[in-house]
C-alpha positions as CSV (number, residue, x, y, z in Angstrom):
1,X,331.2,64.0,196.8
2,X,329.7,61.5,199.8
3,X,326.1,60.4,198.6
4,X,323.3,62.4,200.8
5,X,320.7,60.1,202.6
6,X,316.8,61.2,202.9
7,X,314.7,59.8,205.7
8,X,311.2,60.8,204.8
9,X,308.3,59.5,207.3
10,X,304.8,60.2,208.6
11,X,305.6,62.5,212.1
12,X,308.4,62.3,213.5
13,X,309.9,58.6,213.1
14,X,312.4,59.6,210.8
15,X,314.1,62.1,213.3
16,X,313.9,60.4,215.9
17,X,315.5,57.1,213.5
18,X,318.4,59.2,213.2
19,X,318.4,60.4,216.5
20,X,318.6,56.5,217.8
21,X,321.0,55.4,214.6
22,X,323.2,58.6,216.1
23,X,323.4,57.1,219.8
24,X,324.6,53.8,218.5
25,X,327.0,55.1,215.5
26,X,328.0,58.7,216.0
27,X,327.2,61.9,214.4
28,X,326.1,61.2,210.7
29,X,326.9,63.7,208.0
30,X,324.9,64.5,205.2
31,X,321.3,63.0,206.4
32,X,318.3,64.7,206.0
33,X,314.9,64.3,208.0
34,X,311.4,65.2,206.4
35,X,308.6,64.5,209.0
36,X,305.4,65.3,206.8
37,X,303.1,66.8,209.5
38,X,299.1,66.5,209.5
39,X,298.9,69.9,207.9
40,X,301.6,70.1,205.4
41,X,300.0,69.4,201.6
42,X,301.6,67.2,198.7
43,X,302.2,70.0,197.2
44,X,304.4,71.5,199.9
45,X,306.1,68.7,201.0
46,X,307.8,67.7,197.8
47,X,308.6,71.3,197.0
48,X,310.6,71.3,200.6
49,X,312.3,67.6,199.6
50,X,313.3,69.3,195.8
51,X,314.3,72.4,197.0
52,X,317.0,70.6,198.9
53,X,318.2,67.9,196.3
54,X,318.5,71.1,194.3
55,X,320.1,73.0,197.3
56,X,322.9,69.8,197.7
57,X,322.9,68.3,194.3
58,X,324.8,64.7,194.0
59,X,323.4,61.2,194.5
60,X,320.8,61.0,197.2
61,X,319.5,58.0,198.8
62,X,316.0,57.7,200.0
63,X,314.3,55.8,203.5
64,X,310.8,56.2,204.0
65,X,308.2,54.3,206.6
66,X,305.7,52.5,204.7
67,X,305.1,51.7,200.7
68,X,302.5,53.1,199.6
69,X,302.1,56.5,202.5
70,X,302.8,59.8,201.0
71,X,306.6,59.9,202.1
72,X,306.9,57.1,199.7
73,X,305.0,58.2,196.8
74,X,307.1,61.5,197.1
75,X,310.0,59.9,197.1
76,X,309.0,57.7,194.3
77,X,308.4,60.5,192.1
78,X,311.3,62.0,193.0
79,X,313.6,59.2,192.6
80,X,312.1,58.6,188.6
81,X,312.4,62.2,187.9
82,X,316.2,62.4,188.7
83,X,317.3,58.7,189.3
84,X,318.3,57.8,192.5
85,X,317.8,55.3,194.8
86,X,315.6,54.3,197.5
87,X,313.6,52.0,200.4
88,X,310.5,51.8,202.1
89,X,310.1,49.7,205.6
90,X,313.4,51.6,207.2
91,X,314.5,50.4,210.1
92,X,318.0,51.6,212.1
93,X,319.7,48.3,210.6
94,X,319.0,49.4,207.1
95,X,319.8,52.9,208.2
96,X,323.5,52.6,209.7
97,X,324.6,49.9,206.8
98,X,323.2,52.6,204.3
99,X,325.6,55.1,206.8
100,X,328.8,52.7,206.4
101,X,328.0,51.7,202.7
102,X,328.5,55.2,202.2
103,X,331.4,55.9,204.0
104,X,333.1,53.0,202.7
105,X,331.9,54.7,199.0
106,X,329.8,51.1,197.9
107,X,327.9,51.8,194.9
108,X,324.0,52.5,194.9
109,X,324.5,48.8,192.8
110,X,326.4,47.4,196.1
111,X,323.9,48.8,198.4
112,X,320.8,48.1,196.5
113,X,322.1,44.4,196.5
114,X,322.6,44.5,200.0
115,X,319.5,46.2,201.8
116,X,316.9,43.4,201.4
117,X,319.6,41.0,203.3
118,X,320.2,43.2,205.9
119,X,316.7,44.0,206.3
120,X,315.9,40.0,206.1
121,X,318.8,39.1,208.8
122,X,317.5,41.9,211.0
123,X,314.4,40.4,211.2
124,X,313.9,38.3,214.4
125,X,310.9,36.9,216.5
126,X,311.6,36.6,219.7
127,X,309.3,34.2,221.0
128,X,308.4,30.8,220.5
């Protein structure tokens, strides 16, 4: 079984991440959005992420926005509790590597080694 990717995020920027990773790379299988709207609790937004790690079981891989935010302290949790892995700061570099990595069936080892490179190397200012 294909690991399962989680893109958590304040609004919408993890759907829409996908939505843009999708134009350039294709469809992507086995991704899962969790926009955590103004009104949703803690509470309620955890219990929607577990009820679908329980719903899909196997490795999961978490993205969230920002260290620290709620997605990430939810997916922190989470990620103790049943040992998977995961990233804060995604961006649609991190995203479609995490996409191949998978396909290509790297390890969470492999991947975890790689992310901070490809998030360094994707890194560019573009003025002087």
């Amino acid at each position: 079984m294909k690991s399962s990717i989680f893109v958590l995020s304040h609004g919408n920027f993890c759907q829409e991440l996908v939505n843009s990773a999708e134009f350039i790379y294709g469809v992507i299988d086995n991704i899962y959005t969790f926009p955590l709207e103004k009104e949703v609790s803690l509470e309620s937004y955890m219990g929607t992420i577990e009820k679908k790690i329980n719903e899909i079981g196997g490795n999961i891989i978490f993205l969230t926005d920002i260290f620290g935010g709620t997605p990430s302290n939810v997916s922190t949790a989470l990620i103790k509790k049943y040992g998977f892995l995961g990233f804060t700061g995604m961006s649609m570099p991190m995203l479609i590597y995490i996409v191949e990595s998978i396909s290509q069936e790297k390890s969470n080892d492999e991947i975890l080694n790689n992310c901070k490179k490809i998030y360094d190397d994707s890194f560019h200012i573009l003025t002087k």
